[in-house]
PDB file with one MODEL, atoms N, CA, C and O in Angstrom:
MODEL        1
ATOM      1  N   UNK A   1      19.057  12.872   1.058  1.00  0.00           N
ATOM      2  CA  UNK A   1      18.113  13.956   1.193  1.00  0.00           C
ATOM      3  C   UNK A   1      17.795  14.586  -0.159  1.00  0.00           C
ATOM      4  O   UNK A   1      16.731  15.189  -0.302  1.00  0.00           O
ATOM      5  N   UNK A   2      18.764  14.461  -1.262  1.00  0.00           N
ATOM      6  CA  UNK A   2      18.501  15.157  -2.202  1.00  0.00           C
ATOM      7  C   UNK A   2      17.615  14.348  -3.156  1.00  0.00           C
ATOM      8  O   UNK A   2      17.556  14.545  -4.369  1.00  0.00           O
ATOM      9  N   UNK A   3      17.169  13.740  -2.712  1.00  0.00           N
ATOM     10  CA  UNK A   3      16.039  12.137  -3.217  1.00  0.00           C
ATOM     11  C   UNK A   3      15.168  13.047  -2.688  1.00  0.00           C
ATOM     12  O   UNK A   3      14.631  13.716  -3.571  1.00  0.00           O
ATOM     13  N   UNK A   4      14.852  13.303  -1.654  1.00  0.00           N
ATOM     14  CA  UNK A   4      13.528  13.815  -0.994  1.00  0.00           C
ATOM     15  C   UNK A   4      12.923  15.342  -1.883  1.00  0.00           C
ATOM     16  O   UNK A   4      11.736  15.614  -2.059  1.00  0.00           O
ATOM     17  N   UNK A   5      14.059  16.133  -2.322  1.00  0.00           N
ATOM     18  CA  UNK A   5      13.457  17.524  -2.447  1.00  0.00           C
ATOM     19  C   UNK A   5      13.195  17.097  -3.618  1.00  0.00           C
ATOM     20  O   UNK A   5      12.138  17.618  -3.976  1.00  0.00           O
ATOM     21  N   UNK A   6      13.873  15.980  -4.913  1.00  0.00           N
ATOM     22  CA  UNK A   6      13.851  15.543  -6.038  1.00  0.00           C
ATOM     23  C   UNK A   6      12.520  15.370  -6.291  1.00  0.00           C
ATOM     24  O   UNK A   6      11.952  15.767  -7.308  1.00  0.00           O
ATOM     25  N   UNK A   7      11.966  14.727  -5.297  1.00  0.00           N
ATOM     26  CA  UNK A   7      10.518  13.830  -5.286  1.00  0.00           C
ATOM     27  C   UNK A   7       9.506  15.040  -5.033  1.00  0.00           C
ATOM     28  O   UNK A   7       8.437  15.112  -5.640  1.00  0.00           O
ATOM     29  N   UNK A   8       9.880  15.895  -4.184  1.00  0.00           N
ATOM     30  CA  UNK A   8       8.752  16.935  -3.838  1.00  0.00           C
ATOM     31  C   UNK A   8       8.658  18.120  -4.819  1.00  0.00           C
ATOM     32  O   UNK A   8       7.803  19.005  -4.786  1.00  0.00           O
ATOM     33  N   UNK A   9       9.728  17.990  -5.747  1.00  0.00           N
ATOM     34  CA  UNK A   9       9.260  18.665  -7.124  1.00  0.00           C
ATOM     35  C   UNK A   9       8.508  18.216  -7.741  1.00  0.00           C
ATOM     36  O   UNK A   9       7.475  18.841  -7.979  1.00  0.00           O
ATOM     37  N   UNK A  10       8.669  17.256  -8.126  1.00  0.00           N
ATOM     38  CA  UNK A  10       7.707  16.082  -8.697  1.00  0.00           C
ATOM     39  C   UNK A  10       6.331  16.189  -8.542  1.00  0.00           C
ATOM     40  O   UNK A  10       5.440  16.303  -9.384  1.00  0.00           O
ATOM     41  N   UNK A  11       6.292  16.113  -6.897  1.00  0.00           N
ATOM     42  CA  UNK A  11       4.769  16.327  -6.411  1.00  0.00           C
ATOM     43  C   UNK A  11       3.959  17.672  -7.026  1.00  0.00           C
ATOM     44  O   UNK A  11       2.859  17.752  -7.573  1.00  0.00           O
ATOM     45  N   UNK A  12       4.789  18.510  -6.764  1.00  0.00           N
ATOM     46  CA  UNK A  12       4.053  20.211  -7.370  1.00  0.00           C
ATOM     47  C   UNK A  12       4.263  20.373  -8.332  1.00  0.00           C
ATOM     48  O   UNK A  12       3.644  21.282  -8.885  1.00  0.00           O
ATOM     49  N   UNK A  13       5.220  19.622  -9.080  1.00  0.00           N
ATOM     50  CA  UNK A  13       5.019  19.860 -10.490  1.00  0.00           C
ATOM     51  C   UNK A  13       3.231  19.212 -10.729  1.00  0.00           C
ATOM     52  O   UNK A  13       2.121  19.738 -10.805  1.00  0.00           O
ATOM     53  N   UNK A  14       3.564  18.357 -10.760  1.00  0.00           N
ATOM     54  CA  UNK A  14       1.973  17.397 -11.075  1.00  0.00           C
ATOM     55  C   UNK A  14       0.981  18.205 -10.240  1.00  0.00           C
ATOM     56  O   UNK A  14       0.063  18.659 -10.922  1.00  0.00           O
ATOM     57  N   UNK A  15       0.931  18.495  -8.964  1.00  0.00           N
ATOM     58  CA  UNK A  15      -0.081  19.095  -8.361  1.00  0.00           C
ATOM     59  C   UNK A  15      -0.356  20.232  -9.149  1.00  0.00           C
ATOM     60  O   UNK A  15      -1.487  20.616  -9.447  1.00  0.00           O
ATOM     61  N   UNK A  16       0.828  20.821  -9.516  1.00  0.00           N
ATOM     62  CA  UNK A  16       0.195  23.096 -10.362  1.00  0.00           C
ATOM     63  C   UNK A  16       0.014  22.481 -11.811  1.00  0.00           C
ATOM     64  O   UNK A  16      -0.595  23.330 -12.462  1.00  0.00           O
ATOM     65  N   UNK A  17       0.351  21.076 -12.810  1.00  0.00           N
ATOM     66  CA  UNK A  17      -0.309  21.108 -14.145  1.00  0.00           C
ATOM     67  C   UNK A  17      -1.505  21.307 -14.510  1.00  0.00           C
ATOM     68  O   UNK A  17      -2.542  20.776 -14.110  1.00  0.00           O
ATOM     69  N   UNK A  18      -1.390  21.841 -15.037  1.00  0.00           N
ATOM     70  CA  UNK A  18      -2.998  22.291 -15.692  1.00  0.00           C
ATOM     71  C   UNK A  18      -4.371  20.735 -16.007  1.00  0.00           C
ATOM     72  O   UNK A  18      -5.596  20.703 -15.895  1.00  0.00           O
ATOM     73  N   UNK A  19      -3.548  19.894 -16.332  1.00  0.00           N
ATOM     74  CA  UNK A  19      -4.382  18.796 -16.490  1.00  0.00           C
ATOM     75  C   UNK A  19      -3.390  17.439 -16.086  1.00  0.00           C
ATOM     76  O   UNK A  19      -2.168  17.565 -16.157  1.00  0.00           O
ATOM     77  N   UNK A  20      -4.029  16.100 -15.645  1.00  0.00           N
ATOM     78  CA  UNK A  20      -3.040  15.092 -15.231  1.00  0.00           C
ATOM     79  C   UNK A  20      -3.891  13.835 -15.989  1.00  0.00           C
ATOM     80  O   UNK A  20      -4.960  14.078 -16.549  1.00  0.00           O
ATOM     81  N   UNK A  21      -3.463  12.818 -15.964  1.00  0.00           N
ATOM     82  CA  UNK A  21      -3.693  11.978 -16.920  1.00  0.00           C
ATOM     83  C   UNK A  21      -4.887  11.024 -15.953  1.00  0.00           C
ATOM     84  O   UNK A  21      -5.491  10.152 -16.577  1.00  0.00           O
ATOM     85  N   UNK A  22      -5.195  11.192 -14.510  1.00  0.00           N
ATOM     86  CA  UNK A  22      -6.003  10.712 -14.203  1.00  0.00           C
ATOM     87  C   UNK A  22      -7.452  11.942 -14.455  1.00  0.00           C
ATOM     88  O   UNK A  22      -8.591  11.489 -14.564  1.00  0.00           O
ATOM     89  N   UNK A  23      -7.269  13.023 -14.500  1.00  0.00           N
ATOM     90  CA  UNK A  23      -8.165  13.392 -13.975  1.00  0.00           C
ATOM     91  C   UNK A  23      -7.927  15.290 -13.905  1.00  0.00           C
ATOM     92  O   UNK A  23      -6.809  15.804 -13.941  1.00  0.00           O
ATOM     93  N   UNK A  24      -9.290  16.120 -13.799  1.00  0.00           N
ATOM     94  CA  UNK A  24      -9.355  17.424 -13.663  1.00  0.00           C
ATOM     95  C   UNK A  24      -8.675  17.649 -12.762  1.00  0.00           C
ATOM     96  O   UNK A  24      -8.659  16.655 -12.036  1.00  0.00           O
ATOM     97  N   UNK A  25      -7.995  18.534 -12.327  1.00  0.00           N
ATOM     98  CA  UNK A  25      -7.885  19.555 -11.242  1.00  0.00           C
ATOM     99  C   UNK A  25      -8.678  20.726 -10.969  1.00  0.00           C
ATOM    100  O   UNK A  25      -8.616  21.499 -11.925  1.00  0.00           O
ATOM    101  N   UNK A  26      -9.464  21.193  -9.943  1.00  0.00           N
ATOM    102  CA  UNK A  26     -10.543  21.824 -10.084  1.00  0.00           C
ATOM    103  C   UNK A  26     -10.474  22.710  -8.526  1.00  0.00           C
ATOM    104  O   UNK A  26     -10.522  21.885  -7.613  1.00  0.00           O
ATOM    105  N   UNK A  27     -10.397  23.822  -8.120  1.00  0.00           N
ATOM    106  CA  UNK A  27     -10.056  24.589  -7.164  1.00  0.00           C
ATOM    107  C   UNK A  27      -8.853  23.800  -6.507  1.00  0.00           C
ATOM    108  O   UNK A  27      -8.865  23.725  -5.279  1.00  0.00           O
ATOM    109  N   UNK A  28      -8.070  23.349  -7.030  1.00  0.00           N
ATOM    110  CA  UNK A  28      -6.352  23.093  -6.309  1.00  0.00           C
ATOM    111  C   UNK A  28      -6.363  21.707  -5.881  1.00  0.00           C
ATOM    112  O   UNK A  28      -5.364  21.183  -5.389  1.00  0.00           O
ATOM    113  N   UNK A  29      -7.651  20.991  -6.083  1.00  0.00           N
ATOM    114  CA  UNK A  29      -8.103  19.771  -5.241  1.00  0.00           C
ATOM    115  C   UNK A  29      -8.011  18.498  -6.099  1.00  0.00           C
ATOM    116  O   UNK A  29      -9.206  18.303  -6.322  1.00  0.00           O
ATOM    117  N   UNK A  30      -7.479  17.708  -6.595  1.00  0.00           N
ATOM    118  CA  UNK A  30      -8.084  16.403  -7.880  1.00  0.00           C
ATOM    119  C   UNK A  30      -8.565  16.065  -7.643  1.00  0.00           C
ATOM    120  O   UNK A  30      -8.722  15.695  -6.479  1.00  0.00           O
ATOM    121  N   UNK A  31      -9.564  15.807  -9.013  1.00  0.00           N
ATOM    122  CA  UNK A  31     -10.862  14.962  -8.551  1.00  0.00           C
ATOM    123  C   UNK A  31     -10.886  13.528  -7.232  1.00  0.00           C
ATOM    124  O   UNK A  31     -11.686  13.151  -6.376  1.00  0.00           O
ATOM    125  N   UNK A  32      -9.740  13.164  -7.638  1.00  0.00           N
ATOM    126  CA  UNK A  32      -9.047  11.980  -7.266  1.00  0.00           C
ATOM    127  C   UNK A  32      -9.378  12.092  -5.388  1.00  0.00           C
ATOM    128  O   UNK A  32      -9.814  11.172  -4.697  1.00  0.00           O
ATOM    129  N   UNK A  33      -9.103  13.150  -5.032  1.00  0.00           N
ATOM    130  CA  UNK A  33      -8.997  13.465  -3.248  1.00  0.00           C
ATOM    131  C   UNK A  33     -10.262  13.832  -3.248  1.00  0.00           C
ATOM    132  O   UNK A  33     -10.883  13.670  -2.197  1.00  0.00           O
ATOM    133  N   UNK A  34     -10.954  14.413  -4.413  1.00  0.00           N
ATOM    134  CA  UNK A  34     -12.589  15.003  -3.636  1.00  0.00           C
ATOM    135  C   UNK A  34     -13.438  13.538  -3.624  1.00  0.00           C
ATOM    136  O   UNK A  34     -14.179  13.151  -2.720  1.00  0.00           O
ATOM    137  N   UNK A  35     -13.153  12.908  -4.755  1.00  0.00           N
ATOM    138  CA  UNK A  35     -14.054  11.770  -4.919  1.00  0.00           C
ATOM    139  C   UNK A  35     -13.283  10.490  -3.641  1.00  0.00           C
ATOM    140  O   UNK A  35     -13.864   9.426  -3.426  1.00  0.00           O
ATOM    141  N   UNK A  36     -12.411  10.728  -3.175  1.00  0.00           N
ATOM    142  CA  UNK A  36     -11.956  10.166  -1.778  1.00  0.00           C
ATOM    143  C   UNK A  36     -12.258  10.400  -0.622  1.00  0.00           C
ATOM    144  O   UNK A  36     -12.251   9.566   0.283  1.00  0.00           O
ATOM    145  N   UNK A  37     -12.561  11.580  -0.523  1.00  0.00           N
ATOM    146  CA  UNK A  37     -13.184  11.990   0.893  1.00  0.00           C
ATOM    147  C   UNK A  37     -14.721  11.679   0.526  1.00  0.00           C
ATOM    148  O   UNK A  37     -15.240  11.036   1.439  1.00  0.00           O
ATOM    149  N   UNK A  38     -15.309  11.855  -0.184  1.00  0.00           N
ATOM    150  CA  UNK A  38     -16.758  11.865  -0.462  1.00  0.00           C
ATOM    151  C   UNK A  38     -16.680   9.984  -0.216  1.00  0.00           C
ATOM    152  O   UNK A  38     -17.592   9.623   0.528  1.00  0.00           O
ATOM    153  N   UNK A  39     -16.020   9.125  -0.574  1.00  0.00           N
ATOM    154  CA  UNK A  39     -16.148   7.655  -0.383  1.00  0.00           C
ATOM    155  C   UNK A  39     -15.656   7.610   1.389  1.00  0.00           C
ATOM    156  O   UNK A  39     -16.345   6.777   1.978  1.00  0.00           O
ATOM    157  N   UNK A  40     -14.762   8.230   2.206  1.00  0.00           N
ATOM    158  CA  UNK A  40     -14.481   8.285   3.696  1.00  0.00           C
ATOM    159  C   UNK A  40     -13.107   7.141   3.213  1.00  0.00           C
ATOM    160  O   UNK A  40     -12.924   6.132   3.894  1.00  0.00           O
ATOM    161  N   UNK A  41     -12.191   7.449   1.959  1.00  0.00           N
ATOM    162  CA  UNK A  41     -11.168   6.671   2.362  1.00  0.00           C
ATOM    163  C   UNK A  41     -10.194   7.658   2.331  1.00  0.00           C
ATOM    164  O   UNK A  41      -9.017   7.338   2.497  1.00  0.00           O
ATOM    165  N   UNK A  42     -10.644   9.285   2.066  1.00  0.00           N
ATOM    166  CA  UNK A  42      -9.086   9.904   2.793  1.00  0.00           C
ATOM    167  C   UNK A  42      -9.328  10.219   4.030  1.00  0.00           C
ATOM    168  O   UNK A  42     -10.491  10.356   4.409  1.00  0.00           O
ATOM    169  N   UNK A  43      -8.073  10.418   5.022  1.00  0.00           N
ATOM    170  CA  UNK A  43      -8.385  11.048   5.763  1.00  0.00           C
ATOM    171  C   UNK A  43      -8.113  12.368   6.130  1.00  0.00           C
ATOM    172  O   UNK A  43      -7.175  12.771   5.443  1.00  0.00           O
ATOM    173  N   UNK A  44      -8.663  13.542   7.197  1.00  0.00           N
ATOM    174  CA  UNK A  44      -8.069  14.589   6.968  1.00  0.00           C
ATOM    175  C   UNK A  44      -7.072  14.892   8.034  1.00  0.00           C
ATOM    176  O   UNK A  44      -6.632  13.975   8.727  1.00  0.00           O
ATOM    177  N   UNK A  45      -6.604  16.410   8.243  1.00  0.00           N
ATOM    178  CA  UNK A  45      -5.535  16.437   9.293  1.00  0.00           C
ATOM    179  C   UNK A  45      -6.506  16.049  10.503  1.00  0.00           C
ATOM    180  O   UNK A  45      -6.235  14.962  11.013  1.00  0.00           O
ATOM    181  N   UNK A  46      -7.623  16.762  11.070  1.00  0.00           N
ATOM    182  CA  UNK A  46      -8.139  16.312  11.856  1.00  0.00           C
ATOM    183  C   UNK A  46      -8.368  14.729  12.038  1.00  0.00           C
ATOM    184  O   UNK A  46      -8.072  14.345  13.169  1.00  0.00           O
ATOM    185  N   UNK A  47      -8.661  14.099  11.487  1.00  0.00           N
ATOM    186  CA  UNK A  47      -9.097  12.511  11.471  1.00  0.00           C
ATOM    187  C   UNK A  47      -7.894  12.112  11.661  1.00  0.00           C
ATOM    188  O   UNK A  47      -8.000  10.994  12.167  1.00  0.00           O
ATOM    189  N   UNK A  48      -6.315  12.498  11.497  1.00  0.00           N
ATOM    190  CA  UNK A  48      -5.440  12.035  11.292  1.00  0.00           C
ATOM    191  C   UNK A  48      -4.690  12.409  13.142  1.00  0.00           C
ATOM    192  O   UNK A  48      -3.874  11.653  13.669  1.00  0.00           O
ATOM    193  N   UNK A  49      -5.075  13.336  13.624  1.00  0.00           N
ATOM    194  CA  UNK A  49      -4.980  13.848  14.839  1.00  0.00           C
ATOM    195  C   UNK A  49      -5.599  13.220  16.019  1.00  0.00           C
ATOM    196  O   UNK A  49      -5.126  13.298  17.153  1.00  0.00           O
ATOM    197  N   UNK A  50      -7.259  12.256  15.530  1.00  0.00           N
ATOM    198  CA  UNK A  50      -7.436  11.435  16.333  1.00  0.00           C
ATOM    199  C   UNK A  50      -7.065  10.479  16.231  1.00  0.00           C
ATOM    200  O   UNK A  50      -6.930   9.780  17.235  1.00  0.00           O
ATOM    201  N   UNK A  51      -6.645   9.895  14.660  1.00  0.00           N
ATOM    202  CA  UNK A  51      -5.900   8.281  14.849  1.00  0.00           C
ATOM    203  C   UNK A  51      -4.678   8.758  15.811  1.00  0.00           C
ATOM    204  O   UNK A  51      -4.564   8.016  16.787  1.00  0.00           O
ATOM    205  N   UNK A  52      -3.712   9.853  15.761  1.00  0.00           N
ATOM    206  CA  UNK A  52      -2.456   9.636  16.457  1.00  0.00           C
ATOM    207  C   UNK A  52      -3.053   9.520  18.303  1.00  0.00           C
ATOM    208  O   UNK A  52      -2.548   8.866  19.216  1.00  0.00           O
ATOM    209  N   UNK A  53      -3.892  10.141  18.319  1.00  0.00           N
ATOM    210  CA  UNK A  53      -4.299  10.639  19.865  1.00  0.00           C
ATOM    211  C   UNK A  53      -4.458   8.843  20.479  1.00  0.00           C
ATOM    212  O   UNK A  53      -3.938   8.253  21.427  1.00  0.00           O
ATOM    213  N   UNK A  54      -5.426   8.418  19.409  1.00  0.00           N
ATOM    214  CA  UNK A  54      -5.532   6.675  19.691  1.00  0.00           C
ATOM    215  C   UNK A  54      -4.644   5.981  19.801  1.00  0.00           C
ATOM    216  O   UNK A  54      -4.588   5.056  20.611  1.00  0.00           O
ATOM    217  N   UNK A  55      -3.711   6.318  18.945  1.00  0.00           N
ATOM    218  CA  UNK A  55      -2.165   5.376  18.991  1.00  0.00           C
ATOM    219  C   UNK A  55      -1.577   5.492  20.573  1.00  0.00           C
ATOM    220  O   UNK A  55      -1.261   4.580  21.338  1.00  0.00           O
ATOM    221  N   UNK A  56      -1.547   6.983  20.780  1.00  0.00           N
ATOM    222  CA  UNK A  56      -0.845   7.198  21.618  1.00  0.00           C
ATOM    223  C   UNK A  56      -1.371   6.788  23.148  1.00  0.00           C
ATOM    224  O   UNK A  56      -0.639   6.789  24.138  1.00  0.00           O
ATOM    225  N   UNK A  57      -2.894   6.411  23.142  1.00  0.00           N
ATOM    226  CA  UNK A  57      -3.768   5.993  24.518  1.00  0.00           C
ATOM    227  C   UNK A  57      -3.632   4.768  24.167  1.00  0.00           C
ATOM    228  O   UNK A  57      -4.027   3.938  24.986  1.00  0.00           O
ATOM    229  N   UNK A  58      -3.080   4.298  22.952  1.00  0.00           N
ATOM    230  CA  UNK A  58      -3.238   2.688  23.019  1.00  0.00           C
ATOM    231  C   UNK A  58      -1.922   1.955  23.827  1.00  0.00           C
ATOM    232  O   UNK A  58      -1.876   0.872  24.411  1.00  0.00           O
ATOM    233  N   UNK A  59      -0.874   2.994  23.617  1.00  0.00           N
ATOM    234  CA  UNK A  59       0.929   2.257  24.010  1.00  0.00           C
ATOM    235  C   UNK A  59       0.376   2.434  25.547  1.00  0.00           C
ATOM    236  O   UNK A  59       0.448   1.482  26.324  1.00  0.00           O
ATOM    237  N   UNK A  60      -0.222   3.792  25.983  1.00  0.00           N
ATOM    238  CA  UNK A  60      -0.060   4.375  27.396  1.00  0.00           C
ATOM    239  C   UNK A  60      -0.802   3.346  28.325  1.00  0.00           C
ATOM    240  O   UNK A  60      -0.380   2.992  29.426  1.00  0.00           O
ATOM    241  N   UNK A  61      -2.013   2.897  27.708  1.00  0.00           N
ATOM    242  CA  UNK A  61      -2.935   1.456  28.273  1.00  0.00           C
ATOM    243  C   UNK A  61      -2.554   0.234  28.541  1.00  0.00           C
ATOM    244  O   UNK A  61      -2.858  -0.534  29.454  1.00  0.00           O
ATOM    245  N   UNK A  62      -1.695   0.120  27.441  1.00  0.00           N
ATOM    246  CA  UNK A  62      -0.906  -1.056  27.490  1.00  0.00           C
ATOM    247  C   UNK A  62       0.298  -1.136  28.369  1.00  0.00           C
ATOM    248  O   UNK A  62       0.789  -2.242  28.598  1.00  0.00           O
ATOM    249  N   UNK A  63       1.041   0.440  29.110  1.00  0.00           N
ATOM    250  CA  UNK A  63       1.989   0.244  29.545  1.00  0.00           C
ATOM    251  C   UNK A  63       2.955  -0.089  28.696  1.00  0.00           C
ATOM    252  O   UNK A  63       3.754  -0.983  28.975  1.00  0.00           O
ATOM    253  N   UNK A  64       3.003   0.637  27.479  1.00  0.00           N
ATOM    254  CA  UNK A  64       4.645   0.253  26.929  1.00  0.00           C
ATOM    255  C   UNK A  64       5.289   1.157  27.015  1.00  0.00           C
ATOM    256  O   UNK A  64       4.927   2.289  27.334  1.00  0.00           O
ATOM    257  N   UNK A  65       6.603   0.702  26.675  1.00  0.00           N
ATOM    258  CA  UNK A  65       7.828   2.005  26.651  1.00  0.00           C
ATOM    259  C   UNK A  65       7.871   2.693  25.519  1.00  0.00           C
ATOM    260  O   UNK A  65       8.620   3.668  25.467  1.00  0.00           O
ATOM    261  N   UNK A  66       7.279   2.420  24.671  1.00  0.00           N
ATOM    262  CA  UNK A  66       6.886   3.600  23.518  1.00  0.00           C
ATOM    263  C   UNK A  66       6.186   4.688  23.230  1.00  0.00           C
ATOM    264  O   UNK A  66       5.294   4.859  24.061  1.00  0.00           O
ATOM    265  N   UNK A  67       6.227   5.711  22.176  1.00  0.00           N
ATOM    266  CA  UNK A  67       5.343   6.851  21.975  1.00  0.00           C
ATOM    267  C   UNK A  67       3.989   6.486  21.716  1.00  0.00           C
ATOM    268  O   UNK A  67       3.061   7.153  22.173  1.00  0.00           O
ATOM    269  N   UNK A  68       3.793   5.346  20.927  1.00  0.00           N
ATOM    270  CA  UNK A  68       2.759   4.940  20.465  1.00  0.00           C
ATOM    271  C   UNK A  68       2.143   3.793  20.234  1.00  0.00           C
ATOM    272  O   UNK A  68       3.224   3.210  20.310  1.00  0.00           O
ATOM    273  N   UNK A  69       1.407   2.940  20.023  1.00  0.00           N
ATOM    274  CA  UNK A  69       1.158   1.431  19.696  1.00  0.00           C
ATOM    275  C   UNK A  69       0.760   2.036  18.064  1.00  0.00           C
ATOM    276  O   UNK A  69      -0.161   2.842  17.936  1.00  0.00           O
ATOM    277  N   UNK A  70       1.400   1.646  17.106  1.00  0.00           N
ATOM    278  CA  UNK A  70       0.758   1.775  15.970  1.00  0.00           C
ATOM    279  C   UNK A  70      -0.954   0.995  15.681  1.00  0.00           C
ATOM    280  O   UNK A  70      -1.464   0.229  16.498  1.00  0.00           O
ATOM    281  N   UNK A  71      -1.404   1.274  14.783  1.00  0.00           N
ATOM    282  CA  UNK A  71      -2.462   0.214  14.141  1.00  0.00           C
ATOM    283  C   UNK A  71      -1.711  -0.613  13.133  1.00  0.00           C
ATOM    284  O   UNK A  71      -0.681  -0.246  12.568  1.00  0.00           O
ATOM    285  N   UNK A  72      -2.219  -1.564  12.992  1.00  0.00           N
ATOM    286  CA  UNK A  72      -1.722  -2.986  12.505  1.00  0.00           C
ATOM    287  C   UNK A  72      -2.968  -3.311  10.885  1.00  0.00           C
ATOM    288  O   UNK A  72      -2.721  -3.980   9.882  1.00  0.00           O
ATOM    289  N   UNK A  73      -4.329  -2.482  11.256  1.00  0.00           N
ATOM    290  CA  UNK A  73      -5.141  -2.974  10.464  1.00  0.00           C
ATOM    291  C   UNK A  73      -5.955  -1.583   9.949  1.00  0.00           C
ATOM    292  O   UNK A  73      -6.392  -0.827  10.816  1.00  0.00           O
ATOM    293  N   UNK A  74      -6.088  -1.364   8.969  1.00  0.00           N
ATOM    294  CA  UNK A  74      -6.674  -0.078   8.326  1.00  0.00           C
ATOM    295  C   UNK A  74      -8.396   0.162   9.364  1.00  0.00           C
ATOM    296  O   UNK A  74      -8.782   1.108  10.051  1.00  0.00           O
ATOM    297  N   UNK A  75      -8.888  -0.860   9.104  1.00  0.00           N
ATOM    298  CA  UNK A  75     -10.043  -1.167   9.502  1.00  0.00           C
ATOM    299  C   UNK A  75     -10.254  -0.199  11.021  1.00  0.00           C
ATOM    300  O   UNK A  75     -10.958   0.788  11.234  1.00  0.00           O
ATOM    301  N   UNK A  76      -9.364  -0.929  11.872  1.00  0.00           N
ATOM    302  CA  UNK A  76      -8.903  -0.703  13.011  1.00  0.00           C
ATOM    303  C   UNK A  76      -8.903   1.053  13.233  1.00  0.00           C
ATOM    304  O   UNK A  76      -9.776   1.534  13.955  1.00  0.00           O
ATOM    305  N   UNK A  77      -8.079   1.780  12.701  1.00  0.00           N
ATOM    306  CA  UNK A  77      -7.598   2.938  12.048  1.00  0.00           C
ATOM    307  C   UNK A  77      -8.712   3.421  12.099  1.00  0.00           C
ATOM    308  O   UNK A  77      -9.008   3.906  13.191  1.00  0.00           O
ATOM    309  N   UNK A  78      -9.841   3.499  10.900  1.00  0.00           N
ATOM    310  CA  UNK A  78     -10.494   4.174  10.397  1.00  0.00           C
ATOM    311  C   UNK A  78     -11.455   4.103  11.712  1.00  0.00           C
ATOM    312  O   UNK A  78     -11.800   5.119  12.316  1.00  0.00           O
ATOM    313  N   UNK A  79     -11.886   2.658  12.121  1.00  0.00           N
ATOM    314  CA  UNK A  79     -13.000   2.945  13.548  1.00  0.00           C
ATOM    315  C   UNK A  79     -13.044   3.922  14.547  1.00  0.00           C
ATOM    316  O   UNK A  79     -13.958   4.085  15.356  1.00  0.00           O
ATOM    317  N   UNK A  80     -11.630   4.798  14.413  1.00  0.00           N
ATOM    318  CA  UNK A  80     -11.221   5.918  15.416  1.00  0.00           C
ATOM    319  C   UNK A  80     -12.181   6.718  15.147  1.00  0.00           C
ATOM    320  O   UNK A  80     -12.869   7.171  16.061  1.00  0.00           O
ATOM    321  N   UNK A  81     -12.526   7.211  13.172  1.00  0.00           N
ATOM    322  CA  UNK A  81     -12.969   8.191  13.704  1.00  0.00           C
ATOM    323  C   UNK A  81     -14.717   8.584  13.449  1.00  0.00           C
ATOM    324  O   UNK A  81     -15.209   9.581  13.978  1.00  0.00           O
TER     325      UNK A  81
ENDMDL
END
């Protein structure tokens, strides 16, 4: 566990620097995530709420004993939303 909080310093360190070696930071956002959503390859919590909703009508359709049927193919994924 102490791997995990190690790493999530890491993250906010780099997220609050003033500048990063890819790129501006510009209202809290990197360019990096604005110019990702503007292409439709991030997704957001919402978009991420209907892939799970899909997962979860996909196991229930199928009749499995699981929470969920994962996706197998990004492609797949993204057609949700």
């Amino acid at each position: 566990m102490h791997d995990a909080y190690a790493l999530s310093d890491l993250i906010l360190d780099d997220h609050y620097a003033e500048s990063t070696s890819t790129g501006r930071v510009q209202d809290g956002i990197p360019d990096e995530l604005v110019r990702g959503r503007k292409e439709g390859k991030v997704v957001d919590l919402a978009g991420w709420g209907k892939i799970d909703a899909a997962e979860r009508e996909n196991a229930k359709r199928r009749g499995l004993a699981k929470e969920r049927e994962k996706f197998t193919r990004v492609e797949d994924m993204l057609a949700v939303l």
